[in-house]
TORMI-872122 format. One line per field, with one value per residue (C-alpha): residue number from 1; residue in three letters; x, y, z. Coordinates in Angstrom, 2 decimals, padded with zeros to 5 digits, always signed. Each point is the difference from the previous one (the first is absolute). Layout:
residues N
num c(NUM | ...)
residuo c(ALA | ...)
px c(X | ...)
py c(Y | ...)
pz c(Z | ...)
//
This chain:
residues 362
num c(1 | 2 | 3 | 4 | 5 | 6 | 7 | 8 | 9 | 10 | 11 | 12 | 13 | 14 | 15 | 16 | 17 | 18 | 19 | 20 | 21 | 22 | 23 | 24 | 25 | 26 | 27 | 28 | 29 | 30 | 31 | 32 | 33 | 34 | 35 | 36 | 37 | 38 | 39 | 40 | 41 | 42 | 43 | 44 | 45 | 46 | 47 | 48 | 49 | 50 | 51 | 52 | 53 | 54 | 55 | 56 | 57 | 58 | 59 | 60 | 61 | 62 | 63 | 64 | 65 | 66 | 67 | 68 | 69 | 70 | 71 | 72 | 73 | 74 | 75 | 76 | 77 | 78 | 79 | 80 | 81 | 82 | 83 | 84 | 85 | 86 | 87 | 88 | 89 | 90 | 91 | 92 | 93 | 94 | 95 | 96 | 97 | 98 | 99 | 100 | 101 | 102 | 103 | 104 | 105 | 106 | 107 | 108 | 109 | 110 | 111 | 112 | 113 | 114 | 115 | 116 | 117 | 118 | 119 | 120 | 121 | 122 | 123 | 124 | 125 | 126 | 127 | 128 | 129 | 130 | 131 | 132 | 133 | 134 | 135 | 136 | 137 | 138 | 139 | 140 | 141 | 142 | 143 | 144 | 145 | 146 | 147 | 148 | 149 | 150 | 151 | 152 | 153 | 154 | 155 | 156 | 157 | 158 | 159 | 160 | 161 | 162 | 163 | 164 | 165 | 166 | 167 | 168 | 169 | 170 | 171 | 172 | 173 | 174 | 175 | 176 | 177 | 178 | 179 | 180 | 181 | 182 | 183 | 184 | 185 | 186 | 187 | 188 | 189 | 190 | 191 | 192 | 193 | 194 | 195 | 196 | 197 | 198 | 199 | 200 | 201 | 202 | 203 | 204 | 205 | 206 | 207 | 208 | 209 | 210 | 211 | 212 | 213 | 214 | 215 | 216 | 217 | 218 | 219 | 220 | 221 | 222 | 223 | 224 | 225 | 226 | 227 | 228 | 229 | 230 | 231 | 232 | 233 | 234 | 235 | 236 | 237 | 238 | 239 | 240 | 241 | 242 | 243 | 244 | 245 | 246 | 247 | 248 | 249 | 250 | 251 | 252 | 253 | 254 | 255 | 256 | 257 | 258 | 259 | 260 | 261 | 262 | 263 | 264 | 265 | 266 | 267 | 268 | 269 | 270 | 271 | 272 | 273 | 274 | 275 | 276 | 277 | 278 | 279 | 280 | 281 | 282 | 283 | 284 | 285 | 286 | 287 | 288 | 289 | 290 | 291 | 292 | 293 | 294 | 295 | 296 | 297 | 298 | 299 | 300 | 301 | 302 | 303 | 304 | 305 | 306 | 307 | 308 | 309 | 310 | 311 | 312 | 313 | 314 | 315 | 316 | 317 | 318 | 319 | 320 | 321 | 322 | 323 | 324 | 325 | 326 | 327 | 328 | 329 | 330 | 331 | 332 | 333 | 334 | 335 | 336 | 337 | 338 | 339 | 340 | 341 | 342 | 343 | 344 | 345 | 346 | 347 | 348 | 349 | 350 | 351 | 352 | 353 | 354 | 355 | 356 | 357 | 358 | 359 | 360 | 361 | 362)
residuo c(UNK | UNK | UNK | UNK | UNK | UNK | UNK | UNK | UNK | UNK | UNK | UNK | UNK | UNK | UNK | UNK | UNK | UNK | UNK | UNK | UNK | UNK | UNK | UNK | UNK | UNK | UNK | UNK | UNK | UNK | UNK | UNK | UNK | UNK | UNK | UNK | UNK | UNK | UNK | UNK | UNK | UNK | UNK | UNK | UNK | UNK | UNK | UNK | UNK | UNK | UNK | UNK | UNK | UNK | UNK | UNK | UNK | UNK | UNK | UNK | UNK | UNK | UNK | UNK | UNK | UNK | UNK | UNK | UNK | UNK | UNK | UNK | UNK | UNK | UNK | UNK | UNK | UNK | UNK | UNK | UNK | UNK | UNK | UNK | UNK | UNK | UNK | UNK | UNK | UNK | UNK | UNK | UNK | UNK | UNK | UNK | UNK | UNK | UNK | UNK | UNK | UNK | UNK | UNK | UNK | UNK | UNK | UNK | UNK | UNK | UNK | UNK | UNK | UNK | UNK | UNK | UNK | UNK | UNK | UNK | UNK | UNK | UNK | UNK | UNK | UNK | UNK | UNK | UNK | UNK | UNK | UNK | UNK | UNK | UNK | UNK | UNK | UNK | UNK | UNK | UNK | UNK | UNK | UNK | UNK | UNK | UNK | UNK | UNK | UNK | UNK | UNK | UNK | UNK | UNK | UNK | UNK | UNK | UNK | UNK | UNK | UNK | UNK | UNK | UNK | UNK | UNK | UNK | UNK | UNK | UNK | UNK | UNK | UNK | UNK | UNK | UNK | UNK | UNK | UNK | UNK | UNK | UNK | UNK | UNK | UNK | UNK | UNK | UNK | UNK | UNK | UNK | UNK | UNK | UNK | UNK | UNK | UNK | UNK | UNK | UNK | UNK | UNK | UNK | UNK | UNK | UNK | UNK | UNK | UNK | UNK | UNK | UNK | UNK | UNK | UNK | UNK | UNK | UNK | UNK | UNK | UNK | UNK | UNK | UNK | UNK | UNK | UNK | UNK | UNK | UNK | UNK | UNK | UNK | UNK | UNK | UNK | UNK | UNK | UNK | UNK | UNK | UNK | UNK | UNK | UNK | UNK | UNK | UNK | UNK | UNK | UNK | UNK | UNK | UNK | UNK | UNK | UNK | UNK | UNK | UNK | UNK | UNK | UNK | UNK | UNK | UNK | UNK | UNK | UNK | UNK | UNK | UNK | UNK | UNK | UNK | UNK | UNK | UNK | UNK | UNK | UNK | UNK | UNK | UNK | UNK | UNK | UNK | UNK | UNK | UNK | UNK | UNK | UNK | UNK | UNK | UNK | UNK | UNK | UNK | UNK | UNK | UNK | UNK | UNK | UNK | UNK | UNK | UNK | UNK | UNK | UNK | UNK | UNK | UNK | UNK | UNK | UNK | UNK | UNK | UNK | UNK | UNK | UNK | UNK | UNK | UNK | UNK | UNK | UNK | UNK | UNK | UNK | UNK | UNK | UNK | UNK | UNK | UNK | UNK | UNK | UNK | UNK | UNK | UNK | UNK | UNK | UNK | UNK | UNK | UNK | UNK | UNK | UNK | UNK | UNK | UNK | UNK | UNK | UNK | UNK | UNK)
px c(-021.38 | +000.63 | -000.54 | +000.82 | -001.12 | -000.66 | +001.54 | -002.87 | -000.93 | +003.77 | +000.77 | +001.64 | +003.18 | +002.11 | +003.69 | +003.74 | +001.88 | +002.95 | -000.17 | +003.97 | +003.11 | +000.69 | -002.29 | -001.64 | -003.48 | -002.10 | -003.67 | -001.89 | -003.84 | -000.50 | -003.21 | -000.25 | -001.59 | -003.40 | -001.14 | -000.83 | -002.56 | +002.90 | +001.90 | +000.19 | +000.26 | +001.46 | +001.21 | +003.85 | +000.67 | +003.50 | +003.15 | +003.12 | +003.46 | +002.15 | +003.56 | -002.04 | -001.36 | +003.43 | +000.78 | -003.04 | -000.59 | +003.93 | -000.17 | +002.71 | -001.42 | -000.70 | -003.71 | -001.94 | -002.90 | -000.43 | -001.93 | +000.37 | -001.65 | +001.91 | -001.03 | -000.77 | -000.54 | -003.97 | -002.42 | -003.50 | -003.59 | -002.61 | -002.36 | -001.51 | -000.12 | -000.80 | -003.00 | +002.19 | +001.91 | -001.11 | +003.46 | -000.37 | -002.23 | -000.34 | +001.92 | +002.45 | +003.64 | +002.17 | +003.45 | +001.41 | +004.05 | +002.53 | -002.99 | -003.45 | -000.82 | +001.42 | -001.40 | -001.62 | +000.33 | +003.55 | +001.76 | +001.40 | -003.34 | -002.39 | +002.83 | -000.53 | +003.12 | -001.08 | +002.82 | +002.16 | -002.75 | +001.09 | -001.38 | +001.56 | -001.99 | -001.59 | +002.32 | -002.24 | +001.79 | +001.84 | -001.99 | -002.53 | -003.17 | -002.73 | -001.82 | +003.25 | +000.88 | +003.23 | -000.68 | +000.54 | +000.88 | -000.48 | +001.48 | -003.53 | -004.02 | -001.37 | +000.33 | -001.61 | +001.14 | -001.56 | -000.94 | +002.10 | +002.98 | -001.10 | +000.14 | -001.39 | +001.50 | -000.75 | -001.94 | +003.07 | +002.39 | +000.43 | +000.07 | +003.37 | +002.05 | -002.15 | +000.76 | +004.41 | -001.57 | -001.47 | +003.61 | +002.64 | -001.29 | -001.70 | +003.86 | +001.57 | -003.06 | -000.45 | +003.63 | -000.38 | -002.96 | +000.77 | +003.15 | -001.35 | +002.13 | -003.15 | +001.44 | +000.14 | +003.60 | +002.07 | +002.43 | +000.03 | +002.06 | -001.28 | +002.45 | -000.47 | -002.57 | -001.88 | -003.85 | +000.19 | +002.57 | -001.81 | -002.65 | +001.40 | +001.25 | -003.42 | -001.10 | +002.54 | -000.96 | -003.48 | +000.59 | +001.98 | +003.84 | +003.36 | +000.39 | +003.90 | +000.17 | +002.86 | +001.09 | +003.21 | -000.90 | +001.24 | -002.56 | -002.95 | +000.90 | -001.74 | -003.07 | -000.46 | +000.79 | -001.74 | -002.34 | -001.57 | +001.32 | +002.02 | +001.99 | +003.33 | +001.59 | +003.03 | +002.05 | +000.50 | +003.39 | +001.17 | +001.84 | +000.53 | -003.26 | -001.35 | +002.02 | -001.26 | -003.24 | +000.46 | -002.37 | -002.80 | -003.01 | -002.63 | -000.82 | +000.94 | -002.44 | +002.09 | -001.28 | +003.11 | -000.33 | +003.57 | +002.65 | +001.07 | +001.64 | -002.32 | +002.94 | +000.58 | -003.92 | +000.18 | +002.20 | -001.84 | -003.15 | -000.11 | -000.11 | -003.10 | -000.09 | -002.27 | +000.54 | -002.39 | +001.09 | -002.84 | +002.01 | +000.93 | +004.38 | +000.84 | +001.95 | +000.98 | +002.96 | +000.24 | +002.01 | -001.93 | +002.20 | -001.79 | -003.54 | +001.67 | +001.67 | -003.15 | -002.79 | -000.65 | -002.97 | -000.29 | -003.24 | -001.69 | -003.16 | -002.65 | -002.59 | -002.72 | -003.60 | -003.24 | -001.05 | +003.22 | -000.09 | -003.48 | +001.73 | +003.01 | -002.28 | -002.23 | +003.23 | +001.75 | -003.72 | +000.43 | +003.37 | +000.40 | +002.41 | +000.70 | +002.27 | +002.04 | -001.05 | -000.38 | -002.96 | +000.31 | -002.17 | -000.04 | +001.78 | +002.81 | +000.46 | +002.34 | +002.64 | -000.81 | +000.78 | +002.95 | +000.72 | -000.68 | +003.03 | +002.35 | -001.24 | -001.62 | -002.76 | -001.70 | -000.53 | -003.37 | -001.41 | -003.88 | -002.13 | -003.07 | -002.15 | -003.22 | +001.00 | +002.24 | -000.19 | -003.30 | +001.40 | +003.84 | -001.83 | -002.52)
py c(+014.65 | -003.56 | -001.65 | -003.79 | -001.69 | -003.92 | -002.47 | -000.94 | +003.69 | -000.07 | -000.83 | -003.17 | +000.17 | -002.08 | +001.29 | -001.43 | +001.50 | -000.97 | -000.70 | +000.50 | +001.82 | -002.71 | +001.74 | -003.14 | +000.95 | -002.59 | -000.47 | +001.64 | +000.61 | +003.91 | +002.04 | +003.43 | +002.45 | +001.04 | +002.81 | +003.17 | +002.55 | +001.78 | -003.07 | -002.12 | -003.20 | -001.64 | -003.07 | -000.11 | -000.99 | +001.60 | +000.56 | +001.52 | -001.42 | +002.38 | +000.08 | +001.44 | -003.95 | -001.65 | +002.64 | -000.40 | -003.92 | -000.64 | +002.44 | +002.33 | +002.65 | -001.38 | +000.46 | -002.35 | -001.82 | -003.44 | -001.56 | +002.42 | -000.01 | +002.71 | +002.05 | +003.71 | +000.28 | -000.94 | -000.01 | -001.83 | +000.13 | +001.71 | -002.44 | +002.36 | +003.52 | +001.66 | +002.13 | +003.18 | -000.99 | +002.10 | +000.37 | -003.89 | -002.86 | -003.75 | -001.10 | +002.80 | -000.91 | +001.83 | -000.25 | +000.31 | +001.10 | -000.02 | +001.52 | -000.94 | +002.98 | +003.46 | +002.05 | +001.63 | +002.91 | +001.91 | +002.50 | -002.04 | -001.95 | +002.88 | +000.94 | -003.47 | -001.25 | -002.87 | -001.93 | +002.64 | -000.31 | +001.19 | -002.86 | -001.90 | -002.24 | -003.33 | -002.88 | -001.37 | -003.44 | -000.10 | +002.98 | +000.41 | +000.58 | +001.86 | -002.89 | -000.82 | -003.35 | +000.18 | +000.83 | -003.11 | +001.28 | -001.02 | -003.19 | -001.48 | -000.39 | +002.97 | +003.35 | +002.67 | +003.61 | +003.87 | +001.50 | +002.72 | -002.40 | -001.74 | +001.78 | -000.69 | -002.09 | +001.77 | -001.66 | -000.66 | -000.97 | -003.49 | -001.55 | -001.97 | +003.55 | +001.68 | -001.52 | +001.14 | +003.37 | -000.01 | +000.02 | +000.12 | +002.60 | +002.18 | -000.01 | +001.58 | +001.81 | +002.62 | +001.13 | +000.73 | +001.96 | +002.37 | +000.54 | +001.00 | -002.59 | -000.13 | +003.18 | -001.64 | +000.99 | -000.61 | -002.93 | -002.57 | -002.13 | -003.59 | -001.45 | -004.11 | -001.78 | -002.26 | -000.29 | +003.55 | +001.35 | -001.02 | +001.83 | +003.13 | -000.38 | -000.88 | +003.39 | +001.80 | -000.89 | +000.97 | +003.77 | +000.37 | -000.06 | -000.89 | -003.40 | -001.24 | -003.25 | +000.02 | -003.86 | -001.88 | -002.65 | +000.46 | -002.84 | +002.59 | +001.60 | -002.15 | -000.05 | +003.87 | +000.69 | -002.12 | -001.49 | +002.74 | +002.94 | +002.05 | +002.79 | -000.35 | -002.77 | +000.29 | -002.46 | +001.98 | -001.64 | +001.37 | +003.25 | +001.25 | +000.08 | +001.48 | +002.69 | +000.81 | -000.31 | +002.69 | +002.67 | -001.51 | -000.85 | +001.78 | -002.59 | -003.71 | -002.83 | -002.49 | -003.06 | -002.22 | -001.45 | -001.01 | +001.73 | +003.10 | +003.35 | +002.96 | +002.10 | -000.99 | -000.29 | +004.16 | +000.57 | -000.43 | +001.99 | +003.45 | +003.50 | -000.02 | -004.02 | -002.24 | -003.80 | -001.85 | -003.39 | -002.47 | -003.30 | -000.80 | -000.93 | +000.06 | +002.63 | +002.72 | +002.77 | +003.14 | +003.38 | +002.84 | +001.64 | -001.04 | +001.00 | +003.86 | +000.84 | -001.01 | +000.56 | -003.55 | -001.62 | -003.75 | -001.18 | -002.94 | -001.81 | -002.81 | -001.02 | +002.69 | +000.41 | -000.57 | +002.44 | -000.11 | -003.95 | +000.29 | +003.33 | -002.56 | -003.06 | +002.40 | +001.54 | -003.52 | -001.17 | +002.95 | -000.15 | -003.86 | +000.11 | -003.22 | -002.06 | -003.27 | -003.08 | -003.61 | -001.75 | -003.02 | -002.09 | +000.48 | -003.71 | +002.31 | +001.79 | -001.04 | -000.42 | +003.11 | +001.61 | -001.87 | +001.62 | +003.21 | -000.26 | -001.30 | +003.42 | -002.55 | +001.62 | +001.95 | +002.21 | -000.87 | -002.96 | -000.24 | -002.91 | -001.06 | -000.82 | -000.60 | -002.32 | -001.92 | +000.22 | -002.30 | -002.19 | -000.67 | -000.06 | -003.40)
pz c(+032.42 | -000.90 | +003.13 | +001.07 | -002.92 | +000.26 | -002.46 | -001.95 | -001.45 | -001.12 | -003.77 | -000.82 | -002.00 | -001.84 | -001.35 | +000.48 | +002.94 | +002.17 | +003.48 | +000.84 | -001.50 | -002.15 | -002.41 | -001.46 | -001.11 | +000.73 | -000.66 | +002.41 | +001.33 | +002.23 | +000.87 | -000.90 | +001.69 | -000.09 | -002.67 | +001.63 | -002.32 | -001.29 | -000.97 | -003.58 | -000.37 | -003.17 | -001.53 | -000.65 | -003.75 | -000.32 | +002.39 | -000.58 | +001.56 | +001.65 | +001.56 | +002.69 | +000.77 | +000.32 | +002.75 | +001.94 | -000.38 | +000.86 | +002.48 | -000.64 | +001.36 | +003.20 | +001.04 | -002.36 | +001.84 | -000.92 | -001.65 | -002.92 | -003.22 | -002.25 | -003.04 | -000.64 | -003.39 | -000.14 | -002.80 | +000.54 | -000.93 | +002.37 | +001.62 | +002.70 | +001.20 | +003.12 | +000.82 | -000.26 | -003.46 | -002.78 | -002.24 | -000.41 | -000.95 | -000.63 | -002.71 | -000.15 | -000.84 | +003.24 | +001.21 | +003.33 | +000.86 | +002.60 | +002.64 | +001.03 | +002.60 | +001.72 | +002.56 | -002.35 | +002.20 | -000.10 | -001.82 | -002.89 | -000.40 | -000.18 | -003.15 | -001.76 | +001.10 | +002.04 | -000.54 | +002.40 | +002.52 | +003.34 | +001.66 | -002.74 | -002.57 | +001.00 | -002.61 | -001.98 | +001.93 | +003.21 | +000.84 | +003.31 | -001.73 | +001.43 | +001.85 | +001.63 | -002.34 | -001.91 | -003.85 | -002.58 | -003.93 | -003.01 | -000.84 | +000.99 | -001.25 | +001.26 | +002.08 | +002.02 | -000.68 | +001.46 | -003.27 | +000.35 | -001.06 | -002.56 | -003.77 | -003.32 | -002.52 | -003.37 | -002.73 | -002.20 | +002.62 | +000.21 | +003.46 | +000.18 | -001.15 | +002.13 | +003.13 | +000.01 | -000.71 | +003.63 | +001.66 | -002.72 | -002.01 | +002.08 | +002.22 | -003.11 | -001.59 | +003.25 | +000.18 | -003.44 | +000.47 | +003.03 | -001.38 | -003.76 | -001.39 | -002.74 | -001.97 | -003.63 | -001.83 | +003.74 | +000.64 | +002.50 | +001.31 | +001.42 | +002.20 | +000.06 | -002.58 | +002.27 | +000.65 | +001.45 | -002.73 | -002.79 | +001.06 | +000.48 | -003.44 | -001.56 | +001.80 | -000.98 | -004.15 | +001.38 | +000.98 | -003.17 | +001.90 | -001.56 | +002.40 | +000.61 | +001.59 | +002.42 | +000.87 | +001.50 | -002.35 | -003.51 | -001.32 | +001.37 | -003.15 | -002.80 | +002.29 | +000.86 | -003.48 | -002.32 | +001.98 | +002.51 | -002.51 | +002.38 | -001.85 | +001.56 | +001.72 | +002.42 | +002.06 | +003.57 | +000.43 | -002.80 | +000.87 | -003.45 | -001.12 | +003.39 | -000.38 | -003.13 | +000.47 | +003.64 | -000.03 | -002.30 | +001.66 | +001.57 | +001.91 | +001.63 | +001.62 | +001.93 | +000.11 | +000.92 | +003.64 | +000.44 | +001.25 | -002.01 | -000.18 | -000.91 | -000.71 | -003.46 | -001.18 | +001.68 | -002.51 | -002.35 | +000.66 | -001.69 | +002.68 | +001.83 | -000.94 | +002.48 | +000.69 | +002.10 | +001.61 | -000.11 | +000.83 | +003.57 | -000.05 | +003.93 | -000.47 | -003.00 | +000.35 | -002.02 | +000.22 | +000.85 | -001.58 | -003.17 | +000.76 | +001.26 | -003.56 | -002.07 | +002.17 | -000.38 | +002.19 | +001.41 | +001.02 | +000.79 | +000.05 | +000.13 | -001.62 | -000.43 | +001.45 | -001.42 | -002.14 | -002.05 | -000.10 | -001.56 | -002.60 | -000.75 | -001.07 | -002.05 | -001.82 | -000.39 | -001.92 | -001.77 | -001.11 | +000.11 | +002.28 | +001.22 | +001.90 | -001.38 | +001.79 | +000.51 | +000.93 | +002.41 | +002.32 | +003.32 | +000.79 | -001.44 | +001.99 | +001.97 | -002.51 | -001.31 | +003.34 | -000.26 | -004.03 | +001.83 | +002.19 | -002.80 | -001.89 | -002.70 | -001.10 | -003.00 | +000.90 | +003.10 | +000.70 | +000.06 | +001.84 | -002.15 | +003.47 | -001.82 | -002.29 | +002.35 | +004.13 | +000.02 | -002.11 | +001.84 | +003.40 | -000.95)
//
């Protein structure tokens, strides 16, 4: 389709990327591929920070392609639209997530669920785009997106919330959704109360649930409580007060990524009780046992496809549900990389690119 395309129909770009696994984002200048008639084109005002960067620009998981420039939490400003783009037009506020592409083709895409894609989903960076060139995300000026990917940002959603939506929310809000965890009057429990956690909790106020913050950390407690307005509060290490609380919930969202039992969170989940594990530990034990004498269920997931990324930003505007963050430059963003490993950070960080990327690269 795309051909051998020469460098000077390619878009210039400008971002901050790293070039090694040292990680150190560095100012950086990239082309873009050419935009096909199906494809969008926008100006990036707004990118959300996720764990997800310190894996792939360190390299943890092994297959990053250098140079990299991270972020998959993108909210621009259309400038241009292809021949075959009627859902969008200049001047629209979009967003973009963890994907760019699918095959478009299989099972799971036909059902809206792109991001299962049997071919898998083309990363929005560190992917192989369809031209061939490796994809480049958000933590730069501009970027090039099939239309099928990209979703509305609602009137009365502001662009710097909007843009943790795009990975963090929509991780939490589709587990909640296939599993009917929106069934006002129900309990839930929220394991861990980070940028995903907090989430689940401001859903779970949403759909009208009885939300218990579950947390290792006794000093969660003024936080979930008075701050985010959870119902209950209890301290998982706490034996006494897990035991009492055993059979209570309807169901759980487990968002801790470290290493942790499931066995005692089970225990807590009424008969017939479902939780869904949205964090990635590298490795989680639990007695089957368990599940057997409550016809308890464990599921898990990621992200969500299109069509309910587009319902879950219309319901947040709706609803006003938003998520806590703080707004930095993008010359920040290396320390705040660095915050993001030391687990310092309320609760997502979010890059103001147009106000500052031209500016820190002069």
């Amino acid at each position: 389709m795309w051909g051998k395309l020469s460098a000077e129909y390619l878009m210039d770009c400008i971002g901050y990327g790293a070039h090694n696994d040292k990680g150190l984002l560095v100012p950086i200048e990239f082309k873009r591929r050419i935009a096909g008639p199906d494809d969008v084109t926008f100006r990036i005002t707004h990118c959300g920070v996720c764990y997800a960067e310190v894996k792939w620009v360190f390299n943890k998981i092994g297959t990053t392609k250098y140079p990299i420039v991270p972020g998959h939490e993108v909210v621009g400003v259309v400038t241009a639209v292809g021949d075959n783009v009627k859902r969008f037009q200049v001047g629209d506020r979009v967003g973009v997530g963890p994907f760019c592409n699918s095959c478009q083709k299989c099972e799971y895409c036909n059902k809206n669920m792109e991001n299962s894609c049997l071919k898998q989903p083309i990363l929005t960076y560190d992917g192989i785009d369809v031209d061939g060139s490796v994809t480049k995300g958000g933590f730069s000026n501009a970027m090039v997106t099939h239309q099928r990917f990209c979703v509305k940002i609602p009137d009365t959603l502001a662009s710097d919330v909007a843009a943790p939506l795009l990975c963090a929310g929509i991780t939490v809000y589709s587990p909640m959704m296939r599993h009917h965890m929106n069934q006002a009057g129900k309990s839930l429990g929220v394991i861990g109360l980070g940028g995903l956690g907090h989430m689940a909790l401001k859903f779970g106020q949403a759909f009208g649930l009885h939300v218990t913050v579950l947390s290792t950390s006794p000093a969660k407690e003024e936080e979930a409580l008075r701050v985010l307005g959870a119902d209950a509060f209890i301290v998982s290490k706490d034996e006494a007060a897990m035991k009492a609380a055993a059979g209570s919930l309807d169901f759980i969202v487990d968002t801790a990524s470290g290493m942790h039992p499931l066995d005692p969170y089970l225990s807590l989940l009424k008969q017939e009780g479902i939780i869904t594990i949205v964090s990635a530990p590298p490795e989680m034990k639990f007695t089957p046992a368990i599940l057997f004498r409550g016809l308890k269920t464990i599921s898990g997931s990621t992200i969500g496809g299109m069509k309910e990324v587009q319902e879950m930003l219309d319901f947040c505007a709706e609803k006003g549900v938003t998520p806590m963050i703080e707004t930095i430059p993008i010359n920040y963003a290396n320390e705040a990389l660095k915050r993001l490993q030391d687990k310092d950070v309320h609760y997502r960080f979010v890059i103001d690119i147009e106000n500052s990327l031209k500016e820190s690269i002069k």
